[in-house]
KENULO-509341 format. One record per residue (C-alpha): x, z, y. Coordinates in steps of 0.001 Angstrom, whole numbers, plus 500000, padded with zeros to 6 digits. Layout:
N
XZY...
This chain:
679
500000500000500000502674500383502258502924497352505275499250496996504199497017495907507148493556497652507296491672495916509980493974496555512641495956499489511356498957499020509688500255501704507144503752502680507491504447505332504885502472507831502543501745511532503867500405513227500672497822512835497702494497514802496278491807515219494114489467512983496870492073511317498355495293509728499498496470510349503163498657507538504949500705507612508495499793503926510392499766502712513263496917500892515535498312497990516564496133496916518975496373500513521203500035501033519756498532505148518603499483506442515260496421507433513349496288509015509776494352506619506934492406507993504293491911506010501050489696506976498170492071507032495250491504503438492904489542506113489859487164507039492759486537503615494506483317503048492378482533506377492019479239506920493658479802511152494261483224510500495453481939507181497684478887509653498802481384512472499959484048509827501504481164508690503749480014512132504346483384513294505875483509510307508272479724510676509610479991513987509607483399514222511732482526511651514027478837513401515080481660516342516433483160515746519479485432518548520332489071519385521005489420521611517290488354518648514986490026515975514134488800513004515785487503509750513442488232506483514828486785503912512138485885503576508804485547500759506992485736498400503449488518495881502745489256494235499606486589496466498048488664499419499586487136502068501562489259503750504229488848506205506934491009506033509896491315509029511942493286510867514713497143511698513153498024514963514096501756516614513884502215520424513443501515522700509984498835524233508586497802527708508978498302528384505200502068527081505950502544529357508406501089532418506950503821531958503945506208534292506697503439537032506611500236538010509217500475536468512502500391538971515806496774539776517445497131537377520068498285534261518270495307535190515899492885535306518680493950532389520451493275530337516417490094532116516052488320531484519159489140527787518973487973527650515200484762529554516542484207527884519273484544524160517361481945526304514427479405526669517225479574522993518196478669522518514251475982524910514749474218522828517491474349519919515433473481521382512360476126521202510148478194523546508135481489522644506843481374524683503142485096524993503205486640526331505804490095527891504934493839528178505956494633524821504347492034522761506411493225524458509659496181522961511547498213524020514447499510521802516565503443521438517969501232522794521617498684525226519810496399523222519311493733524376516451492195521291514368489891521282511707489693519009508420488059518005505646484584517401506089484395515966503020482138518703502093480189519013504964475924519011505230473508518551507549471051521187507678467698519753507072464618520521510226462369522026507487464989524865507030468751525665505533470662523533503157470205523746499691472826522819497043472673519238496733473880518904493163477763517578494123479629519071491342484149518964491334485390517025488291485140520679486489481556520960486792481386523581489163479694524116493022482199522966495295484240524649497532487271526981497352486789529995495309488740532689497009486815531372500509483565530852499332480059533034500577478430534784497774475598532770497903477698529808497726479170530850494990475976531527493393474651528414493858471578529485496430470839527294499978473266527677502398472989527667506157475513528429508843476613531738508181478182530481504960480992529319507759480826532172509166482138534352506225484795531541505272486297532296509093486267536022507842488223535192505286490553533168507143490612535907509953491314538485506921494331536147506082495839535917509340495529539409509840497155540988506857498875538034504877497167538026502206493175536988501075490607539881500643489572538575496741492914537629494281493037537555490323494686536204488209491861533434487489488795531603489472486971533858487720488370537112488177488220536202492132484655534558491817483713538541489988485325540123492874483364537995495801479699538459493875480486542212493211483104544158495197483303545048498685486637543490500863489398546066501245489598547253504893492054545228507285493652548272507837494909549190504231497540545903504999497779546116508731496939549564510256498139548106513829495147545839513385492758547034516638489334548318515448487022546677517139489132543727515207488610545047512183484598545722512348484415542290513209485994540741509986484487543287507879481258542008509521482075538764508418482545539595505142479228541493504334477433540320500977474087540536502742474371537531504832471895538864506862474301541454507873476710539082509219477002537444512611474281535266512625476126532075514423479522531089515331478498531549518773478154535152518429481371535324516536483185533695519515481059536088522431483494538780520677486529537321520046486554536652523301485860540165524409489112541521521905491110539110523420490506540057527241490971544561525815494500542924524404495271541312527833493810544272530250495224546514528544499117544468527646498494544103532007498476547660532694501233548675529980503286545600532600502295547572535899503814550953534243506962549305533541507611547558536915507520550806539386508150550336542626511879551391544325513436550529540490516722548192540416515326545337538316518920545306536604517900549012534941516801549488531315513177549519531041511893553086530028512154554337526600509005553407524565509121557403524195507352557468527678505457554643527599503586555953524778502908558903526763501365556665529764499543553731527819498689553059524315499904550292522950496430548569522076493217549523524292492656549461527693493464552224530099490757553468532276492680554992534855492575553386538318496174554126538280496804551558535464494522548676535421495522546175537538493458545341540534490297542863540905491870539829541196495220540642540602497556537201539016498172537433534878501240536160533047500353533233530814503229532561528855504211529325529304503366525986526597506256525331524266506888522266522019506674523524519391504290525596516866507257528555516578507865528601520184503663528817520739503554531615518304506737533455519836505536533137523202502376534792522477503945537517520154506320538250523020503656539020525510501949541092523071505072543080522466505440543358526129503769546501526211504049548106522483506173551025521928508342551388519381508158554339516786509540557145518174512393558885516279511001562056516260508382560729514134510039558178511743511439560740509581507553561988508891506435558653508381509431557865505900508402561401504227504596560434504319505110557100502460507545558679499648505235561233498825502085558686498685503985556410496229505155559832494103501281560525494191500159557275492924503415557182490377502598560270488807498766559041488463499913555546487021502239557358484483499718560467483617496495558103483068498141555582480769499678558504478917495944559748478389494586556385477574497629555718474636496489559419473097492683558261472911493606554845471670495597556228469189492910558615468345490693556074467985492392553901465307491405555644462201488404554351462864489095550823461793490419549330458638494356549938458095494786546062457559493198545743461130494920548408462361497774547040461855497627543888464197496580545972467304499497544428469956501710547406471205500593549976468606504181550498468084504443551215472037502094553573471746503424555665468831507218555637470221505513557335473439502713559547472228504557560651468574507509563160470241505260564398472948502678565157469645505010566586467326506590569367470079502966570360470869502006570182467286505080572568466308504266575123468959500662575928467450499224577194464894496539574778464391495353572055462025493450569848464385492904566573461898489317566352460612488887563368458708491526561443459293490805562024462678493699563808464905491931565858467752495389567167468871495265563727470622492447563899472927494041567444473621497019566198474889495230563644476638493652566238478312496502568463479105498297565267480524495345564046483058495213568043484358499208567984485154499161564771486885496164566127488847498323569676489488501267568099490453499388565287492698497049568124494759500432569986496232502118566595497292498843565594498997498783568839501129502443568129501727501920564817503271498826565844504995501252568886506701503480566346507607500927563968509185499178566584510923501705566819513663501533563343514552497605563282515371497716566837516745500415565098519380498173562236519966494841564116521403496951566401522996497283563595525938493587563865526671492403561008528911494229558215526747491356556537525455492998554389522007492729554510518321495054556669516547495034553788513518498323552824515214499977556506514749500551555077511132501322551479512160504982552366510428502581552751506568501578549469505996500235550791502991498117553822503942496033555568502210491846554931503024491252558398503319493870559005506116493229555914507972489212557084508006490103560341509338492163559136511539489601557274513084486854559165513045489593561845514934489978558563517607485929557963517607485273561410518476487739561069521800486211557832522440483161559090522470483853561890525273485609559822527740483273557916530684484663554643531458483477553257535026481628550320534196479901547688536498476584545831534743474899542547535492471408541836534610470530538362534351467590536476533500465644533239533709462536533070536510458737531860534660461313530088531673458050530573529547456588528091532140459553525691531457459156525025528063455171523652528304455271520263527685458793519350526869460361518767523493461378521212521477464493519904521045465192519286524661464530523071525347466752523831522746469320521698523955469005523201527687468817526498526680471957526085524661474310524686527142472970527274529636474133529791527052477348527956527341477436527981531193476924531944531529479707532169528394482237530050531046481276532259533839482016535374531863485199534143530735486613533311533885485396536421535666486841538836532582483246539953531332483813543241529198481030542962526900477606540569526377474133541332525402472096538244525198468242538517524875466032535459524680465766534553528130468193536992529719471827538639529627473439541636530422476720541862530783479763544294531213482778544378533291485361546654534375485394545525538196482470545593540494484180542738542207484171540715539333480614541053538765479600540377541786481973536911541697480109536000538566476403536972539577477416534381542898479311531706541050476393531939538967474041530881541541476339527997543546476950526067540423473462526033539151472964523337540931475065521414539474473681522504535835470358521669536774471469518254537840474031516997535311473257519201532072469756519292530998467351517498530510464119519338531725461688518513534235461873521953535279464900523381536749466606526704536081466090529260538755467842532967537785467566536492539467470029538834539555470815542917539048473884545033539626474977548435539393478237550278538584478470553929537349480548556252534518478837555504531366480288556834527594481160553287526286482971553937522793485203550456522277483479550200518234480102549559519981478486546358520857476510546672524222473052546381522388473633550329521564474604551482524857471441553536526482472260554374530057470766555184533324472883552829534688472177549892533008468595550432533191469008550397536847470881546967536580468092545797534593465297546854537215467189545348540176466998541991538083463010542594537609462258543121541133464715540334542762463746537096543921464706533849543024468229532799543348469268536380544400471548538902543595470442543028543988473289545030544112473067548880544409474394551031547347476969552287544690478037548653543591477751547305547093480343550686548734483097548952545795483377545793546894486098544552549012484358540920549294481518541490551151480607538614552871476964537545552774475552540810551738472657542501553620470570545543553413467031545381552107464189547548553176463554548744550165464835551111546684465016550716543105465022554089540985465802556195544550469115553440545260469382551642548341469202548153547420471424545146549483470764541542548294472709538116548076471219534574548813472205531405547491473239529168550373470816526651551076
């Protein structure tokens, strides 16, 4: 095939070979691009399933128009040979890169919001991919996320979700990968969306520990673990992993797909909202470090005190720390290549970690011996036990088939000395029937030392630990998890890392953050809808999902809460709320003009307030109760059209106060001052 023409794309050399396919470099020669060529392999050219699928991937593909999938430029038949010609893209895949271990927070943000983002896109065209993993992800030499292999992808039919439509692997089995598969994949049952969504919680499992949630030693074994046992906890490979990052994959990974976020949108709403608590806080660990009156040319202060000022993972509430509204943010800068991306990122996020302290590395060292004594002594103690009762137990069949039990020689060389001391110091004929009970004695005997020895070395390491969480809530205000005070145990036990976070919920949990809330919401949208398609509503109301999600971004919302036909969202600057509630407002005129499609156009009102409110970081804003949001919302109820209410208390924050007046009027006993959209 190679120097083959293909309409007009030339193939220069072959890239690699599958099951459903074989993947050439060309070139276009009429724009002078390269491309990548997919050919059916010769078995599968008259296969109808592997013809169906082929045309599948390139209808599918080219229905997505967005920056994180690859982008199809024809397909086609020549000489009875079917071809797809699509973008060619240099870099590695994500499964490539994992092979060096878990990737820092940041670099897996920045890969997860773009695979989320492109999911959502799916999502509004009804499709789901089916196999989303680390091998159909690539990175780009610039960072650039792209997804492949829509081979397997499905339109979701109008009448509901997608069942299975019969399209079986050569081995007879439902397609997809195994280890990334949803339960109810797995099992056969229709599939809808959130099928993607748990595949990108096993790929966000991946990135974050280096290794899948489900392994075995067969499809099976995995397929057994994914129907039947729960994901081990991010933090049992990665206990520097944030929390709120961790709740999120494990939300991913429910069974109960009802329990799972319920769109990629969703999914992407709080990815986003980690990644800004990495930057805010990363920002004020950058403002400790460069004090005032310092010569730059000075050593940067030991990681001793920083820990003492800012944690190394959640933001900082103090004034004194977080930088101000508006204040410039280092973006690292783009490299050309994928390691240089990756570094870049990993170097701002280590731009404000600390390193272990001395004083504590010793206890952690200490901790970790004495958990792998622990789980020796219990390895050693219960396969002791289990040799006695299998030996005990072989009476009971025939000598001839006795006889061919593997390892029973194993057994005897370890059980027969331990037996014949014990038997020598008693008095006791213990054999009834063939049967030795001295055995299941010494089994016994041997699962009550390992559990006597084990207890004391547990209180040990909990006496050593206890220092190192006792020194953590002594600092008071810092508001962090103390999952990172075992960050140097990257195999810790469950039961310390959930103690150690329930100690780090309960802090949370008594600290007031100041907090600034916007209500918004849509004026007489029920109104709207009469008469219009409900596809075009749908459409309209999804990009202006979209537009409020840009807003936010750019104005460094906190947290969202969407409703139907309204929002409220969180920030940590009055004067950032206010910028979003009035960008809001100026470029709606431009959405109602070049977005949708509705007779009607989109008219908003606005609410704002700003007061302490307990806030812990695990919580989504849908469980925060408050008087001040409530007053937020009621400003939004009773504004007009086009207008922003802003409280006395919101209003006395902000240092951009032009176009502001006071209003006549209150809302829950506050003085009420209002903003107008320029005519």
């Amino acid at each position: 095939m190679i120097g083959k023409t293909l309409s007009h794309f030339k193939i220069i050399e072959k890239l690699g070979e599958g099951g459903m396919g074989v993947v050439y470099r060309g070139v276009d020669l009429d724009l002078d691009r390269p491309v990548a060529i997919k050919l059916l392999p010769s078995e599968a050219q008259q296969n109808e399933e592997s013809i169906a699928r082929f045309l599948r991937e390139a209808k599918t593909a080219s229905k997505l128009q967005h920056p994180a999938i690859t982008t199809i430029y024809e397909f086609g038949i020549q000489d009875n040979l079917r071809y797809l010609v699509m973008e060619y893209i240099e870099g590695k895949t994500l499964k490539e890169m994992l092979k060096s271990g878990p990737l820092p927070i940041l670099p897996l943000l920045e890969i997860a919001i773009q695979v989320a983002d492109a999911l959502s896109l799916a999502d509004e065209k009804a499709i789901i991919h089916r196999d989303i993993k680390s091998e159909n992800i690539m990175l780009t030499d610039r960072g650039q996320v792209k997804i492949l292999d829509f081979g397997l992808a499905k339109m979701v039919e109008k009448s509901g979700p997608v069942a299975q439509d019969g399209f079986q692997s050569s081995m007879g089995v439902v397609v997809g990968t195994v280890s990334h598969m949803s339960p109810e994949q797995a099992l056969g049952a229709e599939l809808d969306a959130r099928t993607d969504i748990y595949s990108t919680g096993v790929v966000l499992f991946e990135m974050a520990t280096g290794t899948l949630p489900f392994t075995g030693n067969s499809q099976s074994v995995v397929l057994a673990k994914v129907l039947n046992q729960p994901a081990s906890g991010v933090a049992d490979y990665n206990a520097a992993a944030p929390p709120s990052l961790q709740k999120m994959i494990a939300k991913c990974l429910e069974k109960n797909r009802e329990q799972r976020y319920q769109n990629a949108l969703s999914l992407l709403v709080d990815l986003r909202a980690i990644k800004q608590e990495m930057e805010r806080a990363q920002a004020g660990n950058k403002m400790v470090m460069m004090q005032p009156g310092k010569d730059p040319r000075l050593p940067p202060p030991s990681a001793e005190k920083l820990s003492d000022l800012v944690p190394p993972s959640t933001p900082v509430s103090s004034s004194s720390i977080l930088p101000t509204p508006g204040a410039a943010r280092t973006v690292p800068p783009v490299s050309s290549g994928t390691a240089s991306f990756l570094s870049a990122l990993a170097a701002q996020e280590a731009g404000g970690s600390s390193q272990l302290r001395p004083k504590r590395s010793w206890r952690l060292g200490a901790c970790f011996v004495l958990k792998t004594t622990r789980q020796a002594i219990g390895v050693a103690g219960g396969l002791f036990a289990l040799a006695c009762v299998t030996l005990f137990s072989l009476p009971v069949l025939k000598p001839e088939f006795a006889k061919k039990v593997p390892g029973i020689q194993w057994l005897h060389s370890a059980v027969d000395p331990v037996l014949a001391n014990v038997a020598s110091a008693v008095n006791v004929d213990f054999t009834y029937h063939e049967l030795n009970f001295l055995l299941l004695v010494v089994a016994l005997a041997a699962y009550i030392l390992q559990s006597v020895v084990s207890w004391p070395l547990e209180g040990l390491e909990s006496w050593i630990r206890k220092p190192l969480l006792s020194r953590q809530s002594s600092r008071g205000s810092g508001v962090f998890s103390q999952a990172t005070d075992t960050s140097g145990i990257s195999q810790a036990t469950r039961m310390s890392l959930l103690r150690e976070y329930a100690a780090s919920k309960r802090m949370l949990s008594d600290v007031k953050k100041q907090i600034a809330f916007l209500a918004i919401d849509v004026v007489g949208s029920t109104k709207m809808k009469l008469g219009e398609e409900k596809i075009s509503i749908e459409h309209a109301f999804a990009e202006y999902k979209k537009f409020l999600e840009r807003i936010f971004h750019e104005c460094h919302a906190y947290k969202v809460a969407w409703t139907p036909d309204g929002v409220m969202a969180a920030f940590y600057s009055v004067e950032d709320s206010a910028a979003a509630a009035r960008k809001l407002l100026v470029d709606l005129d431009w959405f109602n003009r070049d977005i949708h499609q509705l007779r009607a156009k989109f008219h908003v009102r606005c609410g704002l307030n700003v007061g302490e409110v307990l806030f812990p970081e695990d919580k989504p804003l849908e469980e925060i109760s408050d008087e001040v949001i409530d007053v937020a919302g009621h400003m939004q109820k009773y504004a007009d059209p086009d207008t922003v209410w802003i409280s006395e208390e919101a209003y006395n924050q902000l240092v951009e106060r032009n176009g502001f007046e006071r209003l006549d009027r209150q809302v829950d006993n506050h003085e009420v001052f209002v903003w107008r959209k320029p005519s």
